[in-house]
VMD Tcl script that builds the backbone (N, CA, C; Angstrom):
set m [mol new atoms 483]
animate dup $m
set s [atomselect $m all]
$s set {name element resname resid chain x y z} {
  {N N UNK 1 A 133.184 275.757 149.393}
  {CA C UNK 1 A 132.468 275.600 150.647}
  {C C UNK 1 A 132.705 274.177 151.128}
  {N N UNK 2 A 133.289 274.251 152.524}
  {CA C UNK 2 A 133.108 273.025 152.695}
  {C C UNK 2 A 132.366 272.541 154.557}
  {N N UNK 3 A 131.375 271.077 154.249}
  {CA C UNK 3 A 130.968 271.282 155.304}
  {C C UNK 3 A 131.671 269.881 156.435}
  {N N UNK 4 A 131.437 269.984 157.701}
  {CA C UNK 4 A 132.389 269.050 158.592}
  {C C UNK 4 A 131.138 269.243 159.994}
  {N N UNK 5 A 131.404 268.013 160.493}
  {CA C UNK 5 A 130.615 267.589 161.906}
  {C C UNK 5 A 131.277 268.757 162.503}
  {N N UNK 6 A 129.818 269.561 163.259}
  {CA C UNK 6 A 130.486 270.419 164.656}
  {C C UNK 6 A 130.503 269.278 165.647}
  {N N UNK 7 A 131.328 269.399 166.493}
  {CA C UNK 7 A 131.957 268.976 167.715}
  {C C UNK 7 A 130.799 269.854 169.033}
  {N N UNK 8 A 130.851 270.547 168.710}
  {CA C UNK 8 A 130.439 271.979 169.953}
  {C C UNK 8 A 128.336 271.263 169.957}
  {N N UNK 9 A 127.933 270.838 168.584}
  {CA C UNK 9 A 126.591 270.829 168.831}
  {C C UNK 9 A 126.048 268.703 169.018}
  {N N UNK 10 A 124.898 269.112 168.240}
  {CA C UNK 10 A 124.195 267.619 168.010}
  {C C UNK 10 A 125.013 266.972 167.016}
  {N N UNK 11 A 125.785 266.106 167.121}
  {CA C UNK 11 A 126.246 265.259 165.698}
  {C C UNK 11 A 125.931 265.406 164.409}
  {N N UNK 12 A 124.816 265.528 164.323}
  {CA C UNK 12 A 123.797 265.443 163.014}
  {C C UNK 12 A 124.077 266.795 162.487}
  {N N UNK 13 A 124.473 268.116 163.567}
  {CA C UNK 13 A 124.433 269.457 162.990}
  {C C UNK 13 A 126.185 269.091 161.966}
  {N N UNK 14 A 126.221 270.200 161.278}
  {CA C UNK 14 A 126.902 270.383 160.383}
  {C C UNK 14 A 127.460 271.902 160.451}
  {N N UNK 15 A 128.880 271.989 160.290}
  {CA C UNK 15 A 129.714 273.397 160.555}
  {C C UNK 15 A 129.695 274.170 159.064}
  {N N UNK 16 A 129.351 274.744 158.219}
  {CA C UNK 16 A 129.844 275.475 156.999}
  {C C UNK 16 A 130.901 276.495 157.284}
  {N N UNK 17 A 131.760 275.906 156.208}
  {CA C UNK 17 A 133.329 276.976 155.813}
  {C C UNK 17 A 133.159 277.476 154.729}
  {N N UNK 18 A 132.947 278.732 154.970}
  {CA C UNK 18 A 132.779 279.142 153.548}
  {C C UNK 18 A 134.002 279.992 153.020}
  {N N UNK 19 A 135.393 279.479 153.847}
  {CA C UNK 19 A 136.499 279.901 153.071}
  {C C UNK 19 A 136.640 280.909 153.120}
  {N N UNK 20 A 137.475 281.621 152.087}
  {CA C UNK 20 A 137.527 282.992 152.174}
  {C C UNK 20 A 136.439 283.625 150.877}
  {N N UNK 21 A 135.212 283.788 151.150}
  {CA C UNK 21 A 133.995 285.034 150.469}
  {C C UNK 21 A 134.871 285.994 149.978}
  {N N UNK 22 A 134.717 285.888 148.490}
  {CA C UNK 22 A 134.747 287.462 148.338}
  {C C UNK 22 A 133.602 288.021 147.012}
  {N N UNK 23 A 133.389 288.925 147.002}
  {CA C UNK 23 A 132.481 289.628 146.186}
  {C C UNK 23 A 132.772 289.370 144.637}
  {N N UNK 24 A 132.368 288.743 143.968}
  {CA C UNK 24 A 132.385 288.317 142.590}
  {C C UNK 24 A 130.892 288.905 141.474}
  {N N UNK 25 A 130.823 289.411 140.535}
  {CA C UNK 25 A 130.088 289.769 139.522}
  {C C UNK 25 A 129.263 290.157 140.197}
  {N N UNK 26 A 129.413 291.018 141.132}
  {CA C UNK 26 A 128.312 291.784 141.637}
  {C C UNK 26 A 128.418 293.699 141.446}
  {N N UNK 27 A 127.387 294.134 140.525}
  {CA C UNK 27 A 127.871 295.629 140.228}
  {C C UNK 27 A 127.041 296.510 141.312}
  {N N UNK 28 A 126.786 297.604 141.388}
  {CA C UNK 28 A 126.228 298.677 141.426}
  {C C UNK 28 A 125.358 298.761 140.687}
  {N N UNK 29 A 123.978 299.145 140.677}
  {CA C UNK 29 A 122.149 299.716 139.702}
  {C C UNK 29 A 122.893 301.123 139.461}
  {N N UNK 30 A 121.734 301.240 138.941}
  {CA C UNK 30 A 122.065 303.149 138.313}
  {C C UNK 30 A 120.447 303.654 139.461}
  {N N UNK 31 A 120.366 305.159 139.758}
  {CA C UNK 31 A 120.276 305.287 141.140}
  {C C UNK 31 A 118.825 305.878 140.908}
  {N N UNK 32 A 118.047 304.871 139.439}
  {CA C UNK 32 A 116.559 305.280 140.014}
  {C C UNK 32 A 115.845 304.046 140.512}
  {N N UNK 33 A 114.784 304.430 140.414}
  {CA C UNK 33 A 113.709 303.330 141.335}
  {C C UNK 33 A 113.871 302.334 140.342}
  {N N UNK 34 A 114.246 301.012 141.226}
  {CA C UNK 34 A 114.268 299.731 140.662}
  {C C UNK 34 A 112.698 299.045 139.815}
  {N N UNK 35 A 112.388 299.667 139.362}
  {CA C UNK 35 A 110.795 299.442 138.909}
  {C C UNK 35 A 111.225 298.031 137.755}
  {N N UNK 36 A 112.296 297.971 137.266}
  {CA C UNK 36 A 112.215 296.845 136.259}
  {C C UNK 36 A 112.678 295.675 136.960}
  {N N UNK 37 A 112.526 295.795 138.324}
  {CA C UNK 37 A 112.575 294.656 139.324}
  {C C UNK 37 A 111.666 294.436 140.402}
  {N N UNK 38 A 110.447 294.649 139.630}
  {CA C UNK 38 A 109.081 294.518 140.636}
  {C C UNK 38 A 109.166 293.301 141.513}
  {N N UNK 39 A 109.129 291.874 140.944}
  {CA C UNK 39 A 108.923 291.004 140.968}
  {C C UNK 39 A 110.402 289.771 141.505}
  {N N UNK 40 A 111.340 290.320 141.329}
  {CA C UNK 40 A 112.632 289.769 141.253}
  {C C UNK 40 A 113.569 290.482 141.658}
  {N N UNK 41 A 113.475 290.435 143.414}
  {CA C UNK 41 A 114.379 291.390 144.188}
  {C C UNK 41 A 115.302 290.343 144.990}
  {N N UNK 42 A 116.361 290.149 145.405}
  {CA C UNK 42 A 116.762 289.240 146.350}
  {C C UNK 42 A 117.417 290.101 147.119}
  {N N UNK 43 A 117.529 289.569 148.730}
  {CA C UNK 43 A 118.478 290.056 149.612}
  {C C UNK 43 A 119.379 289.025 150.589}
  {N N UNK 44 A 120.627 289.174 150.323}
  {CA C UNK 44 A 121.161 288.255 150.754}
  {C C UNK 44 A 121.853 288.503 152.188}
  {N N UNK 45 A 120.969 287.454 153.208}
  {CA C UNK 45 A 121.599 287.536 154.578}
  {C C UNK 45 A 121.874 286.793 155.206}
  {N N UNK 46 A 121.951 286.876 156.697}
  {CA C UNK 46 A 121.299 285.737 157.420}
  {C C UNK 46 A 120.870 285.722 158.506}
  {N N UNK 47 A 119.454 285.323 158.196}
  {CA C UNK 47 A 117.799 285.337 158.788}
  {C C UNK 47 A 118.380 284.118 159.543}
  {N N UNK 48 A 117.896 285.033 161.272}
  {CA C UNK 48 A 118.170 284.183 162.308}
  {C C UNK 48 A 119.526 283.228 162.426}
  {N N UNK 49 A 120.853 283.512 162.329}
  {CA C UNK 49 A 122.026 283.311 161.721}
  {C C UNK 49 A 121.701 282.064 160.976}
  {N N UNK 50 A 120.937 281.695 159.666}
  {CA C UNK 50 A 121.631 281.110 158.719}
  {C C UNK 50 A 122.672 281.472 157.913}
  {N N UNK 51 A 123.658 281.062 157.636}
  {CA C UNK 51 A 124.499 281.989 156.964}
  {C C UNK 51 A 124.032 282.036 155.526}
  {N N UNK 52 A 124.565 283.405 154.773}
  {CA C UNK 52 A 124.530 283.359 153.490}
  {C C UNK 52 A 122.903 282.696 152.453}
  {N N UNK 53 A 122.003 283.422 153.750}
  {CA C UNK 53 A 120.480 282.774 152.630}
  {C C UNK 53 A 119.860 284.153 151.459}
  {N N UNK 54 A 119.705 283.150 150.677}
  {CA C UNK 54 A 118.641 284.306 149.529}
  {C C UNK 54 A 117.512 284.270 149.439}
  {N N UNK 55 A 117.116 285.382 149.803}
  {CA C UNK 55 A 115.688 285.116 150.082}
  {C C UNK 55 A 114.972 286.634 148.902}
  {N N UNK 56 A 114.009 285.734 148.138}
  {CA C UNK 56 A 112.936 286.409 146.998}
  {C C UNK 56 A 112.113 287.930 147.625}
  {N N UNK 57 A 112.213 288.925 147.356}
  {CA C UNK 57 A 111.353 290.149 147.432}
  {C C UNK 57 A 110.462 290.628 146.661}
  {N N UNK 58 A 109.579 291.271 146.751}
  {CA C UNK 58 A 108.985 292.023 145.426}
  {C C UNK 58 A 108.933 293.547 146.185}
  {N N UNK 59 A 108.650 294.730 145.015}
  {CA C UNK 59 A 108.333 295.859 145.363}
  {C C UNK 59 A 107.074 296.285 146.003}
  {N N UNK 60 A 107.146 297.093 146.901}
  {CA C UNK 60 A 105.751 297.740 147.578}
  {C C UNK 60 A 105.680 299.239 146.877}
  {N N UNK 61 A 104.770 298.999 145.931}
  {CA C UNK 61 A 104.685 300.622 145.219}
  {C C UNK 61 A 105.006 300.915 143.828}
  {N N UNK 62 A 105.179 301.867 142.951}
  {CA C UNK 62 A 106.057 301.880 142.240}
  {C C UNK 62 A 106.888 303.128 142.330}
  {N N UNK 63 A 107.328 304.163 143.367}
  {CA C UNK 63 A 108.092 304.690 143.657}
  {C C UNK 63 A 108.690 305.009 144.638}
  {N N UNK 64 A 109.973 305.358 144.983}
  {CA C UNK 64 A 110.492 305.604 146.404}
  {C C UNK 64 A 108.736 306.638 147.424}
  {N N UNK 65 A 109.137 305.927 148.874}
  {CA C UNK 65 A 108.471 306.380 149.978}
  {C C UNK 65 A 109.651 307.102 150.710}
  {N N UNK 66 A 108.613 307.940 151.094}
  {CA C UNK 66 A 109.578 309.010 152.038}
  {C C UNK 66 A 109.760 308.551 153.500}
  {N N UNK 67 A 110.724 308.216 153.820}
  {CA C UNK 67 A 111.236 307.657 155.571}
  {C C UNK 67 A 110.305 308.052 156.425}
  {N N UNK 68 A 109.931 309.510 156.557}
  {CA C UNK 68 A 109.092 310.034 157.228}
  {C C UNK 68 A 107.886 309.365 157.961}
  {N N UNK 69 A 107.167 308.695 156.436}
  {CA C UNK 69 A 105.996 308.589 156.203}
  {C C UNK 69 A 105.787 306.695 156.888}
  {N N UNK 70 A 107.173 306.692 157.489}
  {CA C UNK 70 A 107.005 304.539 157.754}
  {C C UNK 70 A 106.735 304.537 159.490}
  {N N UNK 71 A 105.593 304.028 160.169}
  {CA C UNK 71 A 105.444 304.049 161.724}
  {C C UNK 71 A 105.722 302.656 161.988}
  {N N UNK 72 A 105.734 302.698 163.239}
  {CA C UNK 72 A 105.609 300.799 163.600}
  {C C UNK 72 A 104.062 300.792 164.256}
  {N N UNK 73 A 103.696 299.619 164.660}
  {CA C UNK 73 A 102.982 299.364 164.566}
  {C C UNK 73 A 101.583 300.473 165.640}
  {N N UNK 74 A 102.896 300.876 166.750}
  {CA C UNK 74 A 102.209 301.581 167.758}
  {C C UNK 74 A 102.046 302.783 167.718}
  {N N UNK 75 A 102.055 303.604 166.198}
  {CA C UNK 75 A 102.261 304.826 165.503}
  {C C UNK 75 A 103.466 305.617 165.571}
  {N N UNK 76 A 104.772 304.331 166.395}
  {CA C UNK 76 A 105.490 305.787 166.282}
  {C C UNK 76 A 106.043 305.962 164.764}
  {N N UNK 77 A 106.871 307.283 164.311}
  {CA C UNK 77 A 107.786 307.300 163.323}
  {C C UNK 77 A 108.884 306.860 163.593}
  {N N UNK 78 A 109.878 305.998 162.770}
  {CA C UNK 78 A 110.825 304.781 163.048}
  {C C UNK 78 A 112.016 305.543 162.460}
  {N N UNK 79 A 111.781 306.343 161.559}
  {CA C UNK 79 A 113.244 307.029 160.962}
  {C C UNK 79 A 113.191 308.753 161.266}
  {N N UNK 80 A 114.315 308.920 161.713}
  {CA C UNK 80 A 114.182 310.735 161.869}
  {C C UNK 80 A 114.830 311.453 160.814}
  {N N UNK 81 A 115.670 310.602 160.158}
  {CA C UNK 81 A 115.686 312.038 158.548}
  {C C UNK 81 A 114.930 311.422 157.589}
  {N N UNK 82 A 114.627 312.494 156.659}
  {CA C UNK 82 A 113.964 312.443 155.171}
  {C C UNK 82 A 114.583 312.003 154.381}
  {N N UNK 83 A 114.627 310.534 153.474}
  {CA C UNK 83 A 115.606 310.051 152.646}
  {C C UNK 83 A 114.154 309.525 152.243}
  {N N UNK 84 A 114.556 309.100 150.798}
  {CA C UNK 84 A 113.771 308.322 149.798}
  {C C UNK 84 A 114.209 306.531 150.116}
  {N N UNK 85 A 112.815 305.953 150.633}
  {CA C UNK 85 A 113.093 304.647 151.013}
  {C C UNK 85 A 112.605 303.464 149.775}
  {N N UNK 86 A 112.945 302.678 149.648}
  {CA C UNK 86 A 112.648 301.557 148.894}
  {C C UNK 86 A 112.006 300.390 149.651}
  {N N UNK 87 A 110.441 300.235 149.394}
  {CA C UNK 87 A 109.703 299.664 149.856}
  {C C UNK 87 A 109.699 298.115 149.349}
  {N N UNK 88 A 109.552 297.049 150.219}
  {CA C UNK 88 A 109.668 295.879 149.908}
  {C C UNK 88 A 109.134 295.007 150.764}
  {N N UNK 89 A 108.151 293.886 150.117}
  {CA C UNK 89 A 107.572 292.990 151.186}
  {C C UNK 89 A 108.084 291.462 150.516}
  {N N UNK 90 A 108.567 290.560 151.916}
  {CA C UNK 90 A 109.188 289.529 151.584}
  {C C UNK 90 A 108.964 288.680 152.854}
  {N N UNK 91 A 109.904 287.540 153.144}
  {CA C UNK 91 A 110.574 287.129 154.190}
  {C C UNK 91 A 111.634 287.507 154.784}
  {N N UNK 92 A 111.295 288.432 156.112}
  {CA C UNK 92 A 111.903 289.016 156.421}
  {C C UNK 92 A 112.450 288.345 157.917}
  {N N UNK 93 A 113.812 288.188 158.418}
  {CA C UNK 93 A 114.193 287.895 160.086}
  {C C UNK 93 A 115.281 288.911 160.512}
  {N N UNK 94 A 115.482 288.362 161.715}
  {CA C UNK 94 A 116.739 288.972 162.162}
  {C C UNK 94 A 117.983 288.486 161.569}
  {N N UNK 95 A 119.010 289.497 161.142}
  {CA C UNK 95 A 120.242 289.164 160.581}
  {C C UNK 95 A 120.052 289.681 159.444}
  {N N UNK 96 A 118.767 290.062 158.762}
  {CA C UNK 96 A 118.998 290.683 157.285}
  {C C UNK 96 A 119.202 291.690 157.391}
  {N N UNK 97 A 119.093 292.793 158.071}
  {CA C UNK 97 A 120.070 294.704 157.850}
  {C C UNK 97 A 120.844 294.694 157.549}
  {N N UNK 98 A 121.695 295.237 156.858}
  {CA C UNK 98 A 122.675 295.917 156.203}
  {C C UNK 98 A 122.921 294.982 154.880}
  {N N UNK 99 A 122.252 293.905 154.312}
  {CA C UNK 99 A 122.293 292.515 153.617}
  {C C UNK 99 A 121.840 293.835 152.004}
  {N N UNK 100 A 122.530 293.212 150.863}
  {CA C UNK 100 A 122.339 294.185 149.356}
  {C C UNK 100 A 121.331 294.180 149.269}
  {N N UNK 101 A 120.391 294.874 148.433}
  {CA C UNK 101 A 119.106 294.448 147.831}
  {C C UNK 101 A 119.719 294.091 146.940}
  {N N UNK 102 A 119.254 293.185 145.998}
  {CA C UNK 102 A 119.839 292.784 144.281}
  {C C UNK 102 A 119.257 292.528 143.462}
  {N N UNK 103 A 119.054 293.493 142.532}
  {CA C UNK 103 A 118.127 293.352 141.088}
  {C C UNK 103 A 118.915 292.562 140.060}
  {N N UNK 104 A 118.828 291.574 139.233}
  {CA C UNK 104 A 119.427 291.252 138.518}
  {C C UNK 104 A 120.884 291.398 138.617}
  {N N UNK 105 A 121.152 291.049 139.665}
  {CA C UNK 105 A 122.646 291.082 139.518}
  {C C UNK 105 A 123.344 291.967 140.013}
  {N N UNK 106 A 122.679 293.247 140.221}
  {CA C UNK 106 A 123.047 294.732 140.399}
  {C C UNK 106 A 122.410 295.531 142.012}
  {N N UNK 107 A 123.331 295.580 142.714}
  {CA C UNK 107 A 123.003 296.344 144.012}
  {C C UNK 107 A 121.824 297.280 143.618}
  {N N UNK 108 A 120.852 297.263 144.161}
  {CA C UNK 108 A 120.146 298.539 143.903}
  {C C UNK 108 A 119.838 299.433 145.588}
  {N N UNK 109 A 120.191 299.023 146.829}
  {CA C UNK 109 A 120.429 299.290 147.569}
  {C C UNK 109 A 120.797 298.375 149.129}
  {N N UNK 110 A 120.668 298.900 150.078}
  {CA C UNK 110 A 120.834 298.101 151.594}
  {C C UNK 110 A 119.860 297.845 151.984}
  {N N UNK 111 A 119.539 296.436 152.133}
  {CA C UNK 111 A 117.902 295.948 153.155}
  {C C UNK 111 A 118.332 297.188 154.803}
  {N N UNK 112 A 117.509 297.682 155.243}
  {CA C UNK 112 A 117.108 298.489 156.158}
  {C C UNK 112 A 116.620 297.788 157.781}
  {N N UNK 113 A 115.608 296.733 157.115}
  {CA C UNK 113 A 114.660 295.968 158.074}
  {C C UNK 113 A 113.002 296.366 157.659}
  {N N UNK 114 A 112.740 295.659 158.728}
  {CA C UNK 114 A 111.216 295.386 158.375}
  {C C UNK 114 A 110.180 295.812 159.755}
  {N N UNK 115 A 109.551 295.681 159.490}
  {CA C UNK 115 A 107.970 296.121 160.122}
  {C C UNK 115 A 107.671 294.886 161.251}
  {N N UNK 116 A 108.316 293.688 160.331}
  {CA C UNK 116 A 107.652 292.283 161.593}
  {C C UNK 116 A 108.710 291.531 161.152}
  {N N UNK 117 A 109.021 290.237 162.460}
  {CA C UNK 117 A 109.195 289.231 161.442}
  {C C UNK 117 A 108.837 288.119 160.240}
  {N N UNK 118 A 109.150 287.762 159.467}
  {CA C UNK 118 A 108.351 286.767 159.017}
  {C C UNK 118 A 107.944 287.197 157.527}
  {N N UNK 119 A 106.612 287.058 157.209}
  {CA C UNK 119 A 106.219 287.827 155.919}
  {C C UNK 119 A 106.096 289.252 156.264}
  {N N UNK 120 A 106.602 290.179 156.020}
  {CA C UNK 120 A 106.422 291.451 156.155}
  {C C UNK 120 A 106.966 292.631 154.701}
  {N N UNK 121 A 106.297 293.853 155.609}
  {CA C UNK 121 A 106.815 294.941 154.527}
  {C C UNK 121 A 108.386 295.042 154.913}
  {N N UNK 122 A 109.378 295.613 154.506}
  {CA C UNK 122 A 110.680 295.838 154.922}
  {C C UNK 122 A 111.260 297.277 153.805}
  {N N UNK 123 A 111.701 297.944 154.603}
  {CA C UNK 123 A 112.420 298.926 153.626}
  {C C UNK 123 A 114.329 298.809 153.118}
  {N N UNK 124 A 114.719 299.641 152.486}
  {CA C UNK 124 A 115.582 299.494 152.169}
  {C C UNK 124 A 116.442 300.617 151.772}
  {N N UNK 125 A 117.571 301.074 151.935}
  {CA C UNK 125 A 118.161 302.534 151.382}
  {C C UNK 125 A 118.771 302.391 150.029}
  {N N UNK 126 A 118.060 303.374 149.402}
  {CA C UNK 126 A 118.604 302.992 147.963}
  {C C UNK 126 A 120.504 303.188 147.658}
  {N N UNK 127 A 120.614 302.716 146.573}
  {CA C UNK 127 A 122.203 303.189 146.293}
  {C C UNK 127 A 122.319 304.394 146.135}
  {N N UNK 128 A 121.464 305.168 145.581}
  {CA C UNK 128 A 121.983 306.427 145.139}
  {C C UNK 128 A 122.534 307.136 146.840}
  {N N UNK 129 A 122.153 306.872 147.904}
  {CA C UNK 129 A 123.272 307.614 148.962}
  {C C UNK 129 A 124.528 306.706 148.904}
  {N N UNK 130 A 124.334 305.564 148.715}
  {CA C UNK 130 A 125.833 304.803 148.886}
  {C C UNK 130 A 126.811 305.294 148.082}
  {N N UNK 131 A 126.229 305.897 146.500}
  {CA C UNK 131 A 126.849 306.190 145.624}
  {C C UNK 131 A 127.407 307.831 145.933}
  {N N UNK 132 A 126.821 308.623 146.884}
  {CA C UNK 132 A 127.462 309.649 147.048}
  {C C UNK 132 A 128.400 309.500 148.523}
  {N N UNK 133 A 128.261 308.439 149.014}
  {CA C UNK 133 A 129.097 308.091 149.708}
  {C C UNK 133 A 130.825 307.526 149.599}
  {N N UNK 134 A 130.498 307.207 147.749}
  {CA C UNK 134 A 131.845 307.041 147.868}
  {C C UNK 134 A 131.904 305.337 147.658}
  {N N UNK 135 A 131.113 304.783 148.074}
  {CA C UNK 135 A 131.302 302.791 148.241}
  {C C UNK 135 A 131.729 302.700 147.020}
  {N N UNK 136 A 132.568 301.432 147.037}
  {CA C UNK 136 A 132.805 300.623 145.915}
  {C C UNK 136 A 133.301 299.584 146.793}
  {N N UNK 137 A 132.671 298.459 145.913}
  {CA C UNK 137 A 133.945 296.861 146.182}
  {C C UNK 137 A 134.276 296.257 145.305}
  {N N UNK 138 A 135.461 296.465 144.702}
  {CA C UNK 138 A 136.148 295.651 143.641}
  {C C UNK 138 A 135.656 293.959 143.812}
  {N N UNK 139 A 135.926 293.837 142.251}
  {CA C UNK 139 A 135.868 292.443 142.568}
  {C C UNK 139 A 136.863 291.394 143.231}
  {N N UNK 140 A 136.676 290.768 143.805}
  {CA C UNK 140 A 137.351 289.929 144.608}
  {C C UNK 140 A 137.739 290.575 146.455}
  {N N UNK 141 A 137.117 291.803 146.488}
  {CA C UNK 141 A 137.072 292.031 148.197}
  {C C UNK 141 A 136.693 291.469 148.461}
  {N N UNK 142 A 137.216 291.236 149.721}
  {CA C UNK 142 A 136.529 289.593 150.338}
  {C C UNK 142 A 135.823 290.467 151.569}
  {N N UNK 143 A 134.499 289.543 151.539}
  {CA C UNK 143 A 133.563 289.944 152.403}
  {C C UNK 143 A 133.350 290.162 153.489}
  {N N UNK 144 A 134.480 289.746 154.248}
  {CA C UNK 144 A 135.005 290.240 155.879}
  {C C UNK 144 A 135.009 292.066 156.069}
  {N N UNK 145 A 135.908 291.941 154.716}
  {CA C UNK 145 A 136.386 293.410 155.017}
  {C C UNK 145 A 135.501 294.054 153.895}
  {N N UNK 146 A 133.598 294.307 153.876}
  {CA C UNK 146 A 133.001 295.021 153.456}
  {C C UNK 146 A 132.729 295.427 154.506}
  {N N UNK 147 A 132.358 296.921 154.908}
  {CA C UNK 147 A 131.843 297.918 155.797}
  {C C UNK 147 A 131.062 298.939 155.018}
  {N N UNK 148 A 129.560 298.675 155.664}
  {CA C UNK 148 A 128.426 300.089 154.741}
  {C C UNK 148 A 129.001 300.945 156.083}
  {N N UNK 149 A 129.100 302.505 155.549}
  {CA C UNK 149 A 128.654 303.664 156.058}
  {C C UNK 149 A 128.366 303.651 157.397}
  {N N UNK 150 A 128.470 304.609 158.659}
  {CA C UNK 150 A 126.970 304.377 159.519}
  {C C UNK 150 A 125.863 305.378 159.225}
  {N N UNK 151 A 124.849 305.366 158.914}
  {CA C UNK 151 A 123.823 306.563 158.733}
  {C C UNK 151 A 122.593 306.184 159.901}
  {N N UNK 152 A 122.293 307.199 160.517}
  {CA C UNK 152 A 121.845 307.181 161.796}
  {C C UNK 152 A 120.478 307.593 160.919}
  {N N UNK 153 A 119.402 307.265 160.579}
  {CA C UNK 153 A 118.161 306.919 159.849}
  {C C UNK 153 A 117.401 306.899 161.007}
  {N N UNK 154 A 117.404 306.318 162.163}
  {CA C UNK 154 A 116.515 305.316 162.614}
  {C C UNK 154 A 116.462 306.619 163.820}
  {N N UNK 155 A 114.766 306.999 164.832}
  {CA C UNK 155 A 114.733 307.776 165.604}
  {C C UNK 155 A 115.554 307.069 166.612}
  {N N UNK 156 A 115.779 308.009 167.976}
  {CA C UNK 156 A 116.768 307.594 169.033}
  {C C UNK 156 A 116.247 306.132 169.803}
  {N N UNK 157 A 114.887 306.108 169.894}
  {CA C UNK 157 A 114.287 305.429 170.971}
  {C C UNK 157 A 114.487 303.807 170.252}
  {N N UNK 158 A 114.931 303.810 168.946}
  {CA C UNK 158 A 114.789 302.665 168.147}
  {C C UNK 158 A 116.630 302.019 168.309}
  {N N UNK 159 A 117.374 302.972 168.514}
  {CA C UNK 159 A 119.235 302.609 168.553}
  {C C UNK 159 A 119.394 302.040 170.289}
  {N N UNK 160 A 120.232 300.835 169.752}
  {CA C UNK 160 A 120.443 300.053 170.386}
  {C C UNK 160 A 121.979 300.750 170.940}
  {N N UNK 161 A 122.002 300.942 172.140}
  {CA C UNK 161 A 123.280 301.341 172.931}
  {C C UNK 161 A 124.550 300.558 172.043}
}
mol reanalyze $m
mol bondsrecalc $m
mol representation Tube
mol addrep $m
């Protein structure tokens, strides 16, 4: 990583190169509920474009919630199919969707989004669909060229043209 004066901002700001990313010692969970990661969830994104932040989770529950069952605040329902969601309350912003969940080291699924910004609940899709999807990323894919799936989860009124 290396960092250099932007030109484009305030002097004082700073440009990060983070070279060419690629995916290193990062596996796949096995595809039940992350329960031996109550406490010690990370998701790596970037909240409000910081690049590349890790930010601490814990579990909401101790078993998958059904999509169904998640409203926003004004009662509507936010997802229109039935999938088993992985509940999680953290620091949550914009830029974390599609960001790993990571238990010890090990994907255990895709941050989803959240309820608010800020401290909030946030869900997440577990691996076990990624895993019948087929994903893998060797080690050393470089992180440009990772692409999740599209799975249309979310009701219509919530998709952004």
């Amino acid at each position: 990583m290396k960092l250099t004066q932007s030109p484009d901002y305030d002097p004082a700001a700073l440009q990060v190169d983070h070279g060419k990313q690629t995916v290193k010692d990062l596996s796949f969970g096995n595809t039940n509920y992350p329960d031996k990661c109550a406490d010690n969830l990370d998701v790596a994104g970037h909240p409000n474009g910081i690049p590349f932040a890790n930010l601490r989770f814990v579990l909401v529950g101790d078993d998958f919630i059904n999509s169904k069952t998640i409203y926003t605040s004004n009662g509507r329902r936010l997802f229109n199919k039935n999938i088993d969601m992985i509940l999680v309350e953290g620091v949550n912003y914009n830029g974390m969707a599609k960001a790993p969940l990571v238990c010890n080291g090990h994907v255990v699924g895709v941050f989803s989004g959240s309820l608010g910004e800020g401290a909030a609940i946030g869900s997440a899709i577990p691996f076990k669909y990624l895993q019948t999807a087929g994903i893998k990323f060797p080690e050393g894919t470089a992180l440009a060229d990772i692409h999740w799936p599209a799975l249309s989860l979310y009701e219509m009124i919530y998709v952004k043209p």
